[in-house]
C-alpha positions as CSV (number, residue, x, y, z in Angstrom):
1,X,94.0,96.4,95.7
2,X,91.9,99.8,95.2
3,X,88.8,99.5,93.7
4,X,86.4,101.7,92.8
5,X,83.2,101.3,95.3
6,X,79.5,100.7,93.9
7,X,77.6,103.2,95.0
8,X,80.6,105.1,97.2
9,X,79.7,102.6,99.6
10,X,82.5,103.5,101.8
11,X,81.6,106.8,101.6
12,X,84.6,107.7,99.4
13,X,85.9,107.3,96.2
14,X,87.7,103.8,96.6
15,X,87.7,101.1,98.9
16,X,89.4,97.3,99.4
17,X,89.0,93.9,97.0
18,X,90.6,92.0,100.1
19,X,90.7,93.1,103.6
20,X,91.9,89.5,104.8
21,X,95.4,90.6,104.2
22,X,95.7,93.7,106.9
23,X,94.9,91.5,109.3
24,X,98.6,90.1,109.2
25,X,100.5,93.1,107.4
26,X,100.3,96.9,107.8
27,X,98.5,98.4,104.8
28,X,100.5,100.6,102.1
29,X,99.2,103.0,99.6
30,X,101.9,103.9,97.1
31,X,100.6,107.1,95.6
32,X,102.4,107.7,92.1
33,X,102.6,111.1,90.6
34,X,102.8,111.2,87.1
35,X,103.6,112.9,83.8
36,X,102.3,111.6,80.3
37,X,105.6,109.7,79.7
38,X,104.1,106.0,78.9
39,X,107.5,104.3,78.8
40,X,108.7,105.7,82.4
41,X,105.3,104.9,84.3
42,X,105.3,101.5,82.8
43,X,108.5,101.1,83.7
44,X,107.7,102.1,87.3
45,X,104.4,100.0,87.3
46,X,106.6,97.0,86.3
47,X,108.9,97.1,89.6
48,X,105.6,98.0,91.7
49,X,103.9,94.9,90.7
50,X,107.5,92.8,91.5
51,X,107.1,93.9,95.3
52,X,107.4,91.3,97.6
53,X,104.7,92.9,100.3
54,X,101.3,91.1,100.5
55,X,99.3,94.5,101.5
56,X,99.5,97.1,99.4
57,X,97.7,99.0,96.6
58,X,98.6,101.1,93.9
59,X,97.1,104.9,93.2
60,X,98.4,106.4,90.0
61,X,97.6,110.3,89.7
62,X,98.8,112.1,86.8
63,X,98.6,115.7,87.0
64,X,96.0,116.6,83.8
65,X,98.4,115.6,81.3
66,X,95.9,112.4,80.3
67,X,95.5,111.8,76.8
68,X,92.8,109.6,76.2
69,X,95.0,105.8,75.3
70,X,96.4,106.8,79.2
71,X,93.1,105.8,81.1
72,X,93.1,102.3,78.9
73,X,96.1,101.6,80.7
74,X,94.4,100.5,84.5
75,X,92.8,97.4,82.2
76,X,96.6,96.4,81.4
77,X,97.1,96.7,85.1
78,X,93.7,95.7,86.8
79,X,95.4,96.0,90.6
80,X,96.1,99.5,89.4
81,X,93.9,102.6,90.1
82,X,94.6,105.7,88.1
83,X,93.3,109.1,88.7
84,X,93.0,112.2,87.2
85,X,93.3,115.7,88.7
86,X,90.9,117.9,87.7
87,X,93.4,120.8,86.3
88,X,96.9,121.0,86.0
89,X,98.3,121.1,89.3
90,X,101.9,121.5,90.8
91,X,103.5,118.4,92.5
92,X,103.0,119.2,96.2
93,X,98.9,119.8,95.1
94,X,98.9,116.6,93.0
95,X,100.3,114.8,96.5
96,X,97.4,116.4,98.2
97,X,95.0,115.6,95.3
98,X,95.9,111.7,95.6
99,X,96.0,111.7,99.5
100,X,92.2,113.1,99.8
101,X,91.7,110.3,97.4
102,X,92.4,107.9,100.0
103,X,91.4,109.5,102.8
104,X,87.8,107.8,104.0
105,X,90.0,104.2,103.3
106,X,91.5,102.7,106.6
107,X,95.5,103.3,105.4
108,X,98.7,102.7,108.2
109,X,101.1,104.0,105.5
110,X,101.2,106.1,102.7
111,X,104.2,106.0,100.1
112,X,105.1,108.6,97.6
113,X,106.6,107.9,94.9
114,X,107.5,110.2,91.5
115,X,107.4,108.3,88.4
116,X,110.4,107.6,87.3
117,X,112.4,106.0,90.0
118,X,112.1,102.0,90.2
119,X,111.9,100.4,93.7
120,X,113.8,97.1,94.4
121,X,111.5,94.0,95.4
122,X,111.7,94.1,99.0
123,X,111.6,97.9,99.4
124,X,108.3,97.8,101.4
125,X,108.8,95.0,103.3
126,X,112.0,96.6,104.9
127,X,110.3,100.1,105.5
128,X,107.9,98.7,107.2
129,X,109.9,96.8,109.3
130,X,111.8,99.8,109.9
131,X,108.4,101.4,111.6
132,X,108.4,98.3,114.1
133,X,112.4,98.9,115.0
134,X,111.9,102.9,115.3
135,X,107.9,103.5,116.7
136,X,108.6,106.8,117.2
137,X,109.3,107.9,113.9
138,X,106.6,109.6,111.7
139,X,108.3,109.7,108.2
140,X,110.7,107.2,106.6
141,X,111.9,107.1,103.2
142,X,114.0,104.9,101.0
143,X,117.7,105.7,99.7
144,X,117.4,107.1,96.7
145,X,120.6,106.1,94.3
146,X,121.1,106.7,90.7
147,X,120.8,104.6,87.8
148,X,123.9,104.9,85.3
């Protein structure tokens, strides 16, 4: 999982607890965007943490809406990594914001994902499978289906 590096040893913000696993699996970064709304981002966080793919780490940026109990919450959910943007930023520049957090770590796929929708377990396992059945494709995304 992310980690903050000692000394920005990677020469950016984060880098890997265990790099034994991309040896076998393609590595995922599920980058998060989110509001202050505690019960939907735990709810989210929940799900994450039920994924049935060995390689992949969790980057939660919330878009300056922190208040201070918010940052407590990476201790409740160590493999977690939370982020803040500096200012209040719209959703395509809180993408960005998140991505150039990641960007001097060695990533094959990035996920976004809002908030408040729930993956089921094997979600990343399939879409990366998906990358080995169609090579040439550069974007893939999950069906999205409403919860009634």
């Amino acid at each position: 999982m992310l980690k903050e590096c000692p000394g920005g040893s990677t020469g950016g913000s984060f880098c890997f607890m265990d790099n034994s696993i991309q040896k076998y699996y393609p590595r995922v970064v599920i980058i998060v965007i989110s509001q202050e709304d505690r019960p939907v981002i735990t709810e989210c966080l929940n799900a994450l943490l039920l994924l049935d793919y060995p390689a992949y780490e969790i980057l939660i940026v919330d878009y300056h809406t922190v208040s201070p109990d918010w940052a407590g919450r990476s201790v409740l959910y160590p493999p977690v990594l939370i982020v803040q943007t500096p200012q209040r930023l719209g959703i395509a520049s809180t993408r960005n914001f998140g991505m150039a957090q990641i960007k001097a770590i060695e990533v094959d796929y990035i996920f976004h994902l809002d908030n408040d929708l729930l993956l089921p377990q094997d979600c990343l396992k399939e879409l990366v499978a998906s990358t080995k059945k169609y090579p040439d494709v550069a974007l893939l995304a999950p069906k999205i289906y409403q919860n009634n």
